[in-house]
N, CA, C and O of each residue as an XYZ file, in Angstrom:
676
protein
N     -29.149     26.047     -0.124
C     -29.700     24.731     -0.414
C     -28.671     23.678     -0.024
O     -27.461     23.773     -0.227
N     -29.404     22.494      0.657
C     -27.974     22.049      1.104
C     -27.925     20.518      0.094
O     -28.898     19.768      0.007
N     -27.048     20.357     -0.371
C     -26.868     19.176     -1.241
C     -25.753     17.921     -0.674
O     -24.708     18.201     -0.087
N     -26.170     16.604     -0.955
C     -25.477     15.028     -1.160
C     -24.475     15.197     -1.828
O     -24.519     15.662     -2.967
N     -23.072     14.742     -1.050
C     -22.253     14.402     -1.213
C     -22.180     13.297     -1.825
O     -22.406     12.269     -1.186
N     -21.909     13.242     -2.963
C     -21.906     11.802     -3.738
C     -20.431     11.216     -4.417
O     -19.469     11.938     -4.679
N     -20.467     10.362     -4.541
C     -19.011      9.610     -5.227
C     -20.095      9.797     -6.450
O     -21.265      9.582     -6.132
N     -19.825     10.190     -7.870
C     -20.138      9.973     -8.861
C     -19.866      8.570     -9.894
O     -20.725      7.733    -10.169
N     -18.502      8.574    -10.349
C     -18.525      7.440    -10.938
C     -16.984      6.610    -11.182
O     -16.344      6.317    -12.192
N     -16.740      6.382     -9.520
C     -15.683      5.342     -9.538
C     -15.767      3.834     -8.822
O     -14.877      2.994     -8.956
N     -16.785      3.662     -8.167
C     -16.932      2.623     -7.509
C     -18.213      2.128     -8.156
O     -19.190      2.595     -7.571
N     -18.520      1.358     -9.145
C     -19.282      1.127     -9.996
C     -20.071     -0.901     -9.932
O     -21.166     -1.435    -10.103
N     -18.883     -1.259     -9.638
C     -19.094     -2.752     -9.180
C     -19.362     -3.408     -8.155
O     -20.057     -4.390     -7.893
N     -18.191     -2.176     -7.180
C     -18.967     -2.782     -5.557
C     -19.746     -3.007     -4.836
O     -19.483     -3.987     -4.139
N     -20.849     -2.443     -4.602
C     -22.340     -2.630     -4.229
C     -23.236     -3.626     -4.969
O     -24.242     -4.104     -4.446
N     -22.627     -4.060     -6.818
C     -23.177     -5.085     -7.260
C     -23.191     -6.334     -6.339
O     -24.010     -7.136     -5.889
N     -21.730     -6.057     -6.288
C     -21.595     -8.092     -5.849
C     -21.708     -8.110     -4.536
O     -21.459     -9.231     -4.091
N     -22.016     -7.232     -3.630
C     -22.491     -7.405     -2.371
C     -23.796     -8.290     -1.905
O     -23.940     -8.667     -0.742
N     -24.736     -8.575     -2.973
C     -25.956     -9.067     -2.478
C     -26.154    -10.125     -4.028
O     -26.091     -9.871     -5.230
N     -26.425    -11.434     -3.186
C     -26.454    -12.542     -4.245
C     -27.496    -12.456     -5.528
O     -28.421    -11.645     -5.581
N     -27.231    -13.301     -6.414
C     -27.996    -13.269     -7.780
C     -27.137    -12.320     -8.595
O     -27.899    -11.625     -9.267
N     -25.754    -11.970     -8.838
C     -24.946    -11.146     -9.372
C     -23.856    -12.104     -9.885
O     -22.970    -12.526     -9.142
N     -23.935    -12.354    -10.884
C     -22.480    -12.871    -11.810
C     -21.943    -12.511    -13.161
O     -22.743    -12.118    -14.010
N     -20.868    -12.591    -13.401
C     -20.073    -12.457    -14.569
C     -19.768    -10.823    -14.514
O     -19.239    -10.391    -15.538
N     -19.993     -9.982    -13.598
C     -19.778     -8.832    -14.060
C     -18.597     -8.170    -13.421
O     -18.301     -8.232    -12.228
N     -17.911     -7.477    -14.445
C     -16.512     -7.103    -14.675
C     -16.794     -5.735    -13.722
O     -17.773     -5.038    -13.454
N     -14.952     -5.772    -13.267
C     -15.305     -4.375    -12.309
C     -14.524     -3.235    -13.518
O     -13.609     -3.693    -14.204
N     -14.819     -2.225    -13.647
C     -14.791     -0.998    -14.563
C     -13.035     -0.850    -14.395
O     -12.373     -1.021    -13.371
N     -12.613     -0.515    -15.624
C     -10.779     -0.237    -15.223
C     -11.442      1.386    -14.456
O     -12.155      2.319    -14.827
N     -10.766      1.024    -13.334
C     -10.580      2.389    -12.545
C      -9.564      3.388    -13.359
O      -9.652      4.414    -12.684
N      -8.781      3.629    -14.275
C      -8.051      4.452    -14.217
C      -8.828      5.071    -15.230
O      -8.524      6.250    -15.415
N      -9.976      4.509    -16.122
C     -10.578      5.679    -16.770
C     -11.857      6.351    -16.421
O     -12.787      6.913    -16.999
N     -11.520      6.069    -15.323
C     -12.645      7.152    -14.404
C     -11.963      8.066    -13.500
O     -10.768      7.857    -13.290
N     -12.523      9.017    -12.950
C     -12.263     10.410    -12.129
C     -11.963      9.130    -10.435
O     -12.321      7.973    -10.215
N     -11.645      9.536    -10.109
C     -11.003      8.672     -8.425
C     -12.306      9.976     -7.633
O     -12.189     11.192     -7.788
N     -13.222      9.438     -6.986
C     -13.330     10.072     -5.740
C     -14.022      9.353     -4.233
O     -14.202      8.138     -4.328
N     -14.435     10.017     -2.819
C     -14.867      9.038     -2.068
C     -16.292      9.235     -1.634
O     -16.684     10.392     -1.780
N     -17.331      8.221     -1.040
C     -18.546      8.203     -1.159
C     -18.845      9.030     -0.286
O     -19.981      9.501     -0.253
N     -17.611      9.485      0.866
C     -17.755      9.637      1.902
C     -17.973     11.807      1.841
O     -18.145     12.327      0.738
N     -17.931     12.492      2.832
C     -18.027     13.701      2.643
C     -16.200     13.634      3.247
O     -15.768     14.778      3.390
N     -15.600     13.002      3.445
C     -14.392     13.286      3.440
C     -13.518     12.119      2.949
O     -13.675     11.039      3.520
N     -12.662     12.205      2.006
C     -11.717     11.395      0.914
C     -10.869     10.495      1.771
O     -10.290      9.612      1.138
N     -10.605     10.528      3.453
C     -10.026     10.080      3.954
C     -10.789      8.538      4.746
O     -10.271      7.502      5.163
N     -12.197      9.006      4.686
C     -12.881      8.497      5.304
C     -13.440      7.001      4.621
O     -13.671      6.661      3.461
N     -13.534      6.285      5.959
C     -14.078      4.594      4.913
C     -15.412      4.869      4.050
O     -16.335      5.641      4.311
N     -15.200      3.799      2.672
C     -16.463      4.366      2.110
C     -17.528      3.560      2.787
O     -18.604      3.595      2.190
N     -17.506      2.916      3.769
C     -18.687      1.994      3.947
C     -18.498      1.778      5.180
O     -17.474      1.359      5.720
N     -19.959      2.198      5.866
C     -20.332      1.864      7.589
C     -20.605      1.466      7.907
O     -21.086      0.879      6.937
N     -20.968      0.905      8.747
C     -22.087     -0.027      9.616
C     -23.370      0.137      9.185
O     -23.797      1.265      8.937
N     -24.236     -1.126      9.027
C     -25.269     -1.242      8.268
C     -26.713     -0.666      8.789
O     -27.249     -1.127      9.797
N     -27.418      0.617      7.833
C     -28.211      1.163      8.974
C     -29.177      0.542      9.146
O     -29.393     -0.422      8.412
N     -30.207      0.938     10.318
C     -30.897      0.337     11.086
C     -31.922      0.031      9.908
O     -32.141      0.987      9.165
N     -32.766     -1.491      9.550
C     -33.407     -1.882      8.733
C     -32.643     -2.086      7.493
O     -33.275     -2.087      6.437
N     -31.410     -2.252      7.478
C     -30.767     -2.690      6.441
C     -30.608     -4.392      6.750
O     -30.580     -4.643      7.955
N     -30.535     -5.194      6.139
C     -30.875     -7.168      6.170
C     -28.946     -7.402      6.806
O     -27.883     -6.916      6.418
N     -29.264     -8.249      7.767
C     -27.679     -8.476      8.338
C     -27.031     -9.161      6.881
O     -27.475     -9.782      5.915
N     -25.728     -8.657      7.344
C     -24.811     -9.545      5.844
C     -24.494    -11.222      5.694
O     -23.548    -11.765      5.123
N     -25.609    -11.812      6.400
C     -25.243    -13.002      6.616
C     -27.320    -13.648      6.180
O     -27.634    -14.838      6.226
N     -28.173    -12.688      5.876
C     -28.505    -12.834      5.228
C     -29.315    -13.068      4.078
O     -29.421    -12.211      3.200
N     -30.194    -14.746      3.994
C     -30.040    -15.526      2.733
C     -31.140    -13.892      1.403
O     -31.998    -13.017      1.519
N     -30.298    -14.456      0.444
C     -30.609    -13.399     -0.947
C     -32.572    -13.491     -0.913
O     -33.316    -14.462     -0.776
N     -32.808    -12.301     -1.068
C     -34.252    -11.827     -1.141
C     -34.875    -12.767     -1.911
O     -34.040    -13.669     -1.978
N     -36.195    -13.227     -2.763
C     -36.675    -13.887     -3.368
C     -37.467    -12.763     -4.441
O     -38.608    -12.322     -4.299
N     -36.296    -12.385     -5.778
C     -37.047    -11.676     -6.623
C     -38.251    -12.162     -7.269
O     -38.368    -13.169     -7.968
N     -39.275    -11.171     -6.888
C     -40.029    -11.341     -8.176
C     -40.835    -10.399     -9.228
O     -41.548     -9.472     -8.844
N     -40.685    -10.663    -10.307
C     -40.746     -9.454    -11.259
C     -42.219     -9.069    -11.191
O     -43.020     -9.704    -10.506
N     -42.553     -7.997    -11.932
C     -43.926     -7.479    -12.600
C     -44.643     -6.613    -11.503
O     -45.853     -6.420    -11.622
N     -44.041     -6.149    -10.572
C     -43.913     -5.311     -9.379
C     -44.908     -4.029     -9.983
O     -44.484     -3.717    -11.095
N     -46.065     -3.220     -9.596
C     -46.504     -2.119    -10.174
C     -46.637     -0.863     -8.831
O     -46.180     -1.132     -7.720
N     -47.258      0.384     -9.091
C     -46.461      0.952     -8.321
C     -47.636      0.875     -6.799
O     -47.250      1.321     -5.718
N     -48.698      0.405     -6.924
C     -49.326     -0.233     -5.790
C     -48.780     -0.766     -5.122
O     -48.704     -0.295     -3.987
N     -48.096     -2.018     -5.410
C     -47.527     -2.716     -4.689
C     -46.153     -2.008     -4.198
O     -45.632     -2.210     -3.101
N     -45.666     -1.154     -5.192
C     -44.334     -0.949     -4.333
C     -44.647      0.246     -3.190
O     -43.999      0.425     -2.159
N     -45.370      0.724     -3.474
C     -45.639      1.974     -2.207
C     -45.788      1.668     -0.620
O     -46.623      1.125      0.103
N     -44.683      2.231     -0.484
C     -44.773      1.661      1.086
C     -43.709      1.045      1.368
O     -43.304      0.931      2.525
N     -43.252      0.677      0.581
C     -42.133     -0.457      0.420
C     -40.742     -0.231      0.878
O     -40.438      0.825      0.325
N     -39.655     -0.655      1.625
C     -38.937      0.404      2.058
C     -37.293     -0.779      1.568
O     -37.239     -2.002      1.445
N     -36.566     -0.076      1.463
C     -35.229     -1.024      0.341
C     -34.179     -0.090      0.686
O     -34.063      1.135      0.700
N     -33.158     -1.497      1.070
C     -31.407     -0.803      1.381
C     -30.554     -1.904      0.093
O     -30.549     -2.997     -0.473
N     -29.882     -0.510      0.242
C     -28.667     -1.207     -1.115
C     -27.502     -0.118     -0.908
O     -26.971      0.452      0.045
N     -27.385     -0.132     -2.344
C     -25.827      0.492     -2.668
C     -26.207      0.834     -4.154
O     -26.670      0.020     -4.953
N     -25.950      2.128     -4.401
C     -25.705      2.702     -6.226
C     -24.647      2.831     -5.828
O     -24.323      3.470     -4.827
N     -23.459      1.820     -7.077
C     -22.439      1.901     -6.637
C     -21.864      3.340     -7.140
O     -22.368      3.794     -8.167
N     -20.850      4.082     -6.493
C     -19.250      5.201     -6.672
C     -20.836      6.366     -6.423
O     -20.573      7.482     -6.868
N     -22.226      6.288     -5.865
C     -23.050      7.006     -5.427
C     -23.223      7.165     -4.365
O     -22.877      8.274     -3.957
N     -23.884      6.110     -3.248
C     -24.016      5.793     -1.796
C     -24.988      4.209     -1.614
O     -25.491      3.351     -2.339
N     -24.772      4.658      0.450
C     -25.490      2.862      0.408
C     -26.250      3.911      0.862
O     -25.761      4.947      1.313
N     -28.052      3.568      0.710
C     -29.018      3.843      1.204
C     -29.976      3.133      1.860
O     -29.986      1.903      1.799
N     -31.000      3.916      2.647
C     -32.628      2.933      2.954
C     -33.036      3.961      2.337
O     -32.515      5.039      2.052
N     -34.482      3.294      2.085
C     -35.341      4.496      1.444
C     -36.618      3.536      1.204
O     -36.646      2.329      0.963
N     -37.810      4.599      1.370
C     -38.951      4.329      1.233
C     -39.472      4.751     -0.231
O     -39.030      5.706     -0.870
N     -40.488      3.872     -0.650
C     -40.791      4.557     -1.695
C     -42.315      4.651     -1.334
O     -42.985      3.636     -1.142
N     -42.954      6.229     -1.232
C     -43.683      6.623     -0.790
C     -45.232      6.933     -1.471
O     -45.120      7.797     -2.341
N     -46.179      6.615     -1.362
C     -47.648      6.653     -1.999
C     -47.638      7.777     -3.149
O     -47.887      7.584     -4.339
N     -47.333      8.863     -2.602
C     -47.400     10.157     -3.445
C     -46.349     10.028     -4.649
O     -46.551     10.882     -5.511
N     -45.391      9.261     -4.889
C     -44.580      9.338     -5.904
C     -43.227      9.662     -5.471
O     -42.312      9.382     -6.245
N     -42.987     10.150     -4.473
C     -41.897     10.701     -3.739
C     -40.549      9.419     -3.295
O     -40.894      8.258     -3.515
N     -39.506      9.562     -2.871
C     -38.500      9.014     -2.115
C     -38.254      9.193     -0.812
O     -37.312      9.944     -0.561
N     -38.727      8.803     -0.073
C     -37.963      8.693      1.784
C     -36.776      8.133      1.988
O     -36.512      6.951      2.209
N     -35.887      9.308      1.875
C     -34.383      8.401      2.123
C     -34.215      8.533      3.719
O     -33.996      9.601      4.291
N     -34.364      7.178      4.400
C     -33.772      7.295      6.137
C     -32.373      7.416      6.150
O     -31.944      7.729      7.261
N     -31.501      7.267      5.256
C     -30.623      7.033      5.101
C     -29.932      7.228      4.055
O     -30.448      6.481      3.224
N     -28.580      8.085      3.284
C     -28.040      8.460      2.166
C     -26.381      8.485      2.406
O     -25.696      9.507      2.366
N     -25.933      7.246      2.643
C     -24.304      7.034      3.029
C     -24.125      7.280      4.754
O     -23.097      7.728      5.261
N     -25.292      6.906      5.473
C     -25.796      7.058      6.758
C     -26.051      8.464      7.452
O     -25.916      8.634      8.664
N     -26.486      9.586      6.436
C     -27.556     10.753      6.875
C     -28.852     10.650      6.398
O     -29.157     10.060      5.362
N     -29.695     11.276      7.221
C     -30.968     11.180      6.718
C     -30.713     12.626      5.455
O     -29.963     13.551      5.763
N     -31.129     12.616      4.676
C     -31.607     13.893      3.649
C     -32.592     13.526      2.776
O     -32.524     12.580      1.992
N     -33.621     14.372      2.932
C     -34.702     14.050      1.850
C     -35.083     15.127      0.923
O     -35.099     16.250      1.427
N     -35.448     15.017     -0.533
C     -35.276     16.006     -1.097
C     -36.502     15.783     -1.589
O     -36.828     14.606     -1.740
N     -37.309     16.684     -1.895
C     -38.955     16.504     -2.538
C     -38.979     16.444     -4.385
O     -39.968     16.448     -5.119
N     -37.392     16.386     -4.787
C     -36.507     16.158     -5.993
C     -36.695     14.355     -5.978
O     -36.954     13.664     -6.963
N     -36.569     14.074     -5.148
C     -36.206     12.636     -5.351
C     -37.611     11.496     -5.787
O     -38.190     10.984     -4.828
N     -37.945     11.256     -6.749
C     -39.194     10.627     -7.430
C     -39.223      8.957     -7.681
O     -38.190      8.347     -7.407
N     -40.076      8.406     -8.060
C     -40.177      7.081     -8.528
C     -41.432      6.894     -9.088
O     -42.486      7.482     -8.846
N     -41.149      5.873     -9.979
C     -42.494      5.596    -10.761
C     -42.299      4.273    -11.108
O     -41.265      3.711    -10.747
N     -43.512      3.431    -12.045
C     -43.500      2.147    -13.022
C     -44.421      2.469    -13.804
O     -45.564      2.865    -13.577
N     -43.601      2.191    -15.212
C     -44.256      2.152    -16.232
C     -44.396      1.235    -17.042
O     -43.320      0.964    -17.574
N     -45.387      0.507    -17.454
C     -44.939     -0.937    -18.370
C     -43.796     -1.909    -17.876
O     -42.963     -2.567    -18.500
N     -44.145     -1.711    -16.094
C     -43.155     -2.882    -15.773
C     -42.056     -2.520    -15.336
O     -41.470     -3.246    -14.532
N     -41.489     -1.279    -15.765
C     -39.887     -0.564    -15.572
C     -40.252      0.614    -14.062
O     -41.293      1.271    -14.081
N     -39.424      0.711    -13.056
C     -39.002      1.167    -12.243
C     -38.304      2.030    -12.994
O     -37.845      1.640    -14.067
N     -38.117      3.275    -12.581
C     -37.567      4.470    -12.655
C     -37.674      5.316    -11.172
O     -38.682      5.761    -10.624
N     -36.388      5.360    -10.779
C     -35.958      6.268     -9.502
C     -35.020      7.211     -9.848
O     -33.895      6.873    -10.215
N     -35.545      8.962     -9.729
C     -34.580      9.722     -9.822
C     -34.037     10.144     -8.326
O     -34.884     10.405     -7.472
N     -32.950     10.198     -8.068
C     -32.311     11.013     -7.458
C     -31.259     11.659     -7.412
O     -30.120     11.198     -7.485
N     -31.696     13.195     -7.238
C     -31.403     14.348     -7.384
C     -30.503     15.181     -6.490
O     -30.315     14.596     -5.423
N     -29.893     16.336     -6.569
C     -29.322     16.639     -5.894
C     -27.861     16.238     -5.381
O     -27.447     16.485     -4.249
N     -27.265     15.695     -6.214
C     -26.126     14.833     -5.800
C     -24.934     15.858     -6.104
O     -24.712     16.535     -7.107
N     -24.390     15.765     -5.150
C     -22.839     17.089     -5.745
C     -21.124     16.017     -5.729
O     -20.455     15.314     -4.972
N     -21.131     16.512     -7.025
C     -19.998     15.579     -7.041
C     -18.380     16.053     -6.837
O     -18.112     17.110     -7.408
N     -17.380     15.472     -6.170
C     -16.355     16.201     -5.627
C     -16.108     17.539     -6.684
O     -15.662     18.663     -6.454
N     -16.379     17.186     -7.375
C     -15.875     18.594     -8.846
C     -16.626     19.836     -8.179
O     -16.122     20.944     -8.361
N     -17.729     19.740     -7.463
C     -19.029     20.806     -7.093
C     -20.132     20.481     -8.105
O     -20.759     21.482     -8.453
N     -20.350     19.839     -8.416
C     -21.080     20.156     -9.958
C     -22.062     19.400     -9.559
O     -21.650     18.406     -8.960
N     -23.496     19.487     -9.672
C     -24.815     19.576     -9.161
C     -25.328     17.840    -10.488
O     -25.136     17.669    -11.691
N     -25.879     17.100     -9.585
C     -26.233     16.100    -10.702
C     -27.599     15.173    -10.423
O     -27.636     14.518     -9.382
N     -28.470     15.133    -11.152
C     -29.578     14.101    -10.896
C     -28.837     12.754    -11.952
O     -28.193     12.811    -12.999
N     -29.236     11.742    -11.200
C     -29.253     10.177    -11.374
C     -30.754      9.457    -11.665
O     -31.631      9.363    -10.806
N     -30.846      9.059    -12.795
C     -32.031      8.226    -12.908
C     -31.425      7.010    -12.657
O     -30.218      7.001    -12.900
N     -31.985      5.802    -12.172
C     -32.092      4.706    -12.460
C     -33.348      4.316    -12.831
O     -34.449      4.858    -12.727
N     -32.906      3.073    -13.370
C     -34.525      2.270    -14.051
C     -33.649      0.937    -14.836
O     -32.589      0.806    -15.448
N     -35.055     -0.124    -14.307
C     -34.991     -1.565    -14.494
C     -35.878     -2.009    -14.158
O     -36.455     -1.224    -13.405
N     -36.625     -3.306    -14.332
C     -37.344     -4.336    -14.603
C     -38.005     -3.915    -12.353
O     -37.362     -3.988    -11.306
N     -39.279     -3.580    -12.601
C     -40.143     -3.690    -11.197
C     -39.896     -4.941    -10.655
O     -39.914     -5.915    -11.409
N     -39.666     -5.079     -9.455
C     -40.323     -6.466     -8.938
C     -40.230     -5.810     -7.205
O     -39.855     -4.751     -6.702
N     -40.790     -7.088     -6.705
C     -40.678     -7.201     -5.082
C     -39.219     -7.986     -5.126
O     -38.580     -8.407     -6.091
N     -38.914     -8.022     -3.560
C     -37.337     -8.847     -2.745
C     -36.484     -7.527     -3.403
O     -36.418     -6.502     -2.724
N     -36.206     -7.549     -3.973
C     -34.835     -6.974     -4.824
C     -35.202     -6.582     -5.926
O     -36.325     -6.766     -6.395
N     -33.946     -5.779     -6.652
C     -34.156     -5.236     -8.102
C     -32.356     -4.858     -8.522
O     -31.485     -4.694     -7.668
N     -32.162     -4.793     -9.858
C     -31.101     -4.353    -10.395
C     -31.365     -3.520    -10.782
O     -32.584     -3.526    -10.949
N     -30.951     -2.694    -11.073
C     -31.203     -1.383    -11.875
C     -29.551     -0.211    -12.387
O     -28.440     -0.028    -11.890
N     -30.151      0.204    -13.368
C     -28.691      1.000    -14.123
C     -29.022      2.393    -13.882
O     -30.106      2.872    -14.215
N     -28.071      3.068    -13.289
C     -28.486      4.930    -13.432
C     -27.876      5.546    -14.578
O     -26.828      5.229    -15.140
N     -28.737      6.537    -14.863
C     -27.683      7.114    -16.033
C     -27.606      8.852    -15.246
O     -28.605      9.017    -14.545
N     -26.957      9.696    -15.243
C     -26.666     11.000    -15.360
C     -26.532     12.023    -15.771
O     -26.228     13.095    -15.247
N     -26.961     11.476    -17.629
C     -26.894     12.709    -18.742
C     -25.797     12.688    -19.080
O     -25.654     13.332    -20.119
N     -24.746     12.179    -18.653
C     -23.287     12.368    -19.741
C     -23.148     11.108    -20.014
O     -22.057     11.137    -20.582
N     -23.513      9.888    -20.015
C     -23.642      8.705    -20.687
C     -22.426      8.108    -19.413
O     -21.411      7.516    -19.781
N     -22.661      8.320    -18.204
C     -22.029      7.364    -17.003
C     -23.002      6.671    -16.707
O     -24.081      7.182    -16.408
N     -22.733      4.975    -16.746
C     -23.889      4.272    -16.050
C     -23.333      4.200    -14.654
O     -22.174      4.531    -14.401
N     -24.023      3.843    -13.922
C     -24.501      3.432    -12.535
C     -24.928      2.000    -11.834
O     -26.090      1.953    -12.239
N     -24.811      1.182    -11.299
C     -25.056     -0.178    -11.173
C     -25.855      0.279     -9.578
O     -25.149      0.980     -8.853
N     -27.433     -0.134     -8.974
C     -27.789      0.030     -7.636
C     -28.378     -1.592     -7.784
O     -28.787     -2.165     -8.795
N     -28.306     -1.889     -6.952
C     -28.435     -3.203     -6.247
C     -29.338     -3.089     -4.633
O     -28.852     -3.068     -3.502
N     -30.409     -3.046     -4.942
C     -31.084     -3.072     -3.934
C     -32.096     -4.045     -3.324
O     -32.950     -4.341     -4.160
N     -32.211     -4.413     -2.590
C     -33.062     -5.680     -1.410
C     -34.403     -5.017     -0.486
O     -34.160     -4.117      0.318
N     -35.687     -5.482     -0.648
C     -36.681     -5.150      0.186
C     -36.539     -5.450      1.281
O     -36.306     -6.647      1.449
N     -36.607     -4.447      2.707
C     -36.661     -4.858      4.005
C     -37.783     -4.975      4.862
O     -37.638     -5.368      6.019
């Protein structure tokens, strides 16, 4: 089975403040977290060139708007960053599923990877994530639906949050 290389949980802020509508938020003391890189090698930059259908970095911030249901989001296709996780594109697909074109710039898609709205809340799991330790991990996130953009917090089961910051393309 082949599994995502993931940074688990040291780069937690960076992908926040990359895309506007983000303030006051503190970056995590790194030293009480595990150090690792997003990359499949520790040497390597964590961040590439922006993939194809990702919004140039110049720009202007999406136009959120909330109350998003899952009609409307199907189809819908969104690049960001879960931060000390990866930058992605990804579709979110009719059937309930995730289309990742992109997962730290490989395609991998896992029929693990889900989304839903419930009462308004977005919930995206994705699964399959191996973290430098080896150790096998699904990531929920979930936050407030909308179109343009969304914030959202992941959790992992050991009480690590997650910050993804993502923009509709």
């Amino acid at each position: 089975m082949r599994m995502r290389t993931a940074t688990l949980p040291a780069l937690v802020a960076i992908g926040l403040l990359s895309l506007a509508g983000c303030s006051g938020a503190e970056e995590p003391d790194a030293s009480a977290e595990p150090s690792a890189s997003a990359s499949p090698s520790p040497s390597a930059p964590a961040s590439e060139p922006p993939a194809s259908g990702a919004p140039p970095s110049d720009a202007p911030a999406p136009e959120i708007v909330p109350g998003a249901t899952e009609e409307i989001l199907a189809g819908t296709t969104w690049f960001g960053t879960a931060a000390g996780v990866a930058e992605v594109t990804f579709t979110f697909a009719a059937d309930g599923t995730v289309d990742f074109s992109s997962f730290n710039g490989e395609p991998f898609d896992a029929p693990t990877d889900v989304w839903s709205v419930d009462d308004g809340v977005l919930s995206l799991t994705i699964s399959q994530l191996q973290a430098p330790s080896g150790a096998i991990a699904d990531i929920v996130f979930t936050g407030p639906a909308a179109t343009g953009g969304m914030e959202l917090t992941g959790d992992d089961g050991s009480g690590t949050a997650y910050a993804m910051t993502i923009a509709q393309v």
